[in-house]
C-alpha atoms as one frame of an Amber mdcrd trajectory, in Angstrom:
protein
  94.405  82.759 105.178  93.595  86.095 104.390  92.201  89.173 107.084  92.068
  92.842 106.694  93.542  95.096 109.826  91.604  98.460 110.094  93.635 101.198
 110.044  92.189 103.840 112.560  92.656 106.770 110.929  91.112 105.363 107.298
  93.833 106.261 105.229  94.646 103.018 104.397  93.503  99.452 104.357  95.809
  96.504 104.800  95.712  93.253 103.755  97.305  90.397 105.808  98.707  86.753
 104.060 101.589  84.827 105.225 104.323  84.271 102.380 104.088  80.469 101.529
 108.254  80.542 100.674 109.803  82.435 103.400 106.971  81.960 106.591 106.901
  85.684 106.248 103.574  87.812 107.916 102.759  90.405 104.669 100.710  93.576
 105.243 100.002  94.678 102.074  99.251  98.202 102.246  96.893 100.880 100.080
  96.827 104.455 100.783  93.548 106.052 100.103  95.929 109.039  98.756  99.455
 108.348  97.575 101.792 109.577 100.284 104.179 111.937  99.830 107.185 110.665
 100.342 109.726 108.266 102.501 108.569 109.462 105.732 105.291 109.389 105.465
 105.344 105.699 104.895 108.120 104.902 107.401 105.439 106.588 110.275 102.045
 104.636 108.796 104.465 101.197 108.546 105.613 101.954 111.882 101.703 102.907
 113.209 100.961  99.205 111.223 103.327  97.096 112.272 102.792  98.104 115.957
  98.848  97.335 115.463  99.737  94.196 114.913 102.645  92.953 116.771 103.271
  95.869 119.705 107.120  95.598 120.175 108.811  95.483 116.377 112.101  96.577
 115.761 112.920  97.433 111.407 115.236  95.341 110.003 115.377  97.145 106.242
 113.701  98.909 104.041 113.149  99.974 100.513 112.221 103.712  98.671 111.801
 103.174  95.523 110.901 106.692  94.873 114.250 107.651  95.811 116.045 103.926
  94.643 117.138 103.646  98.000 117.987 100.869 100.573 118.846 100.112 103.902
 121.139  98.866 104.899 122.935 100.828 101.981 124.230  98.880  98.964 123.071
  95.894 100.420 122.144  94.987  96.735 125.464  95.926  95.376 126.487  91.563
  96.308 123.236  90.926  94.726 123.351  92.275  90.748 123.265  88.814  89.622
 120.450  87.770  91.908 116.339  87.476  91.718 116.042  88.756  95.405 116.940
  92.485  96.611 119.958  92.893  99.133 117.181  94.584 101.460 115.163  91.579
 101.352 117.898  89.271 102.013 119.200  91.005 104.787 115.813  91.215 106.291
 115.140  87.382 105.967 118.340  86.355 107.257 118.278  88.824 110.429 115.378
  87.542 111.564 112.217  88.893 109.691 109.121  87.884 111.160 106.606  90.846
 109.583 107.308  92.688 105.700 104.869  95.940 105.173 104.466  96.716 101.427
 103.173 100.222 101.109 101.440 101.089  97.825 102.625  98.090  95.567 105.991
  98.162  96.958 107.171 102.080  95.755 108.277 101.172 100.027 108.532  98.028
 101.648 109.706  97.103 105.578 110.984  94.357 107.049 110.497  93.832 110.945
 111.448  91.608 113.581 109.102  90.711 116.580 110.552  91.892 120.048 110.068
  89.873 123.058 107.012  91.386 125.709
């Protein structure tokens, strides 16, 4: 099932789907205007992800502006593979929310906190 979260200031709309393969919650993410750089994303993912579960905690992310991961070279035991070293690490520590900003020039993986 698809919804749409309302982003309060309107400088974005978000799209929400849960990934069929990994059980992942997906805001999909477009900026009215592209944003600058890493940190404005990293602030309106934050700002997102807190809308919609209130205690998150980022797992990894992904610039590709910049080509640039975190945990760093995570990918470098993944050059043979389909999925991202970012990705992986964020599915297997516990993922629960992924927020791809603009087509995925940044994406964020999140984990749920306990209340």
């Amino acid at each position: 099932m698809t919804q749409s979260i309302d982003i309060t200031e309107k400088e974005a709309s978000c799209t929400v789907h849960r990934d069929a393969v990994s059980g992942l919650m997906v805001l999909d993410v477009v900026t009215i205007e592209p944003l600058a750089d890493y940190r404005q994303a990293i602030e309106l993912a934050n700002r997102i992800a807190r809308q919609h579960f209130a205690e998150v905690m980022m797992l990894s992310w992904y610039d590709r502006d910049r080509d640039f991961e975190s945990p760093q070279h995570a990918s470098e035991c993944h050059l043979d593979s389909a999925v991202p070293g970012y990705v992986d690490y964020g599915l297997h520590h516990g993922a629960t929310l992924v927020v791809v900003i603009e087509a995925g020039r940044f994406v964020f993986y999140y984990t749920q906190l306990e209340p």
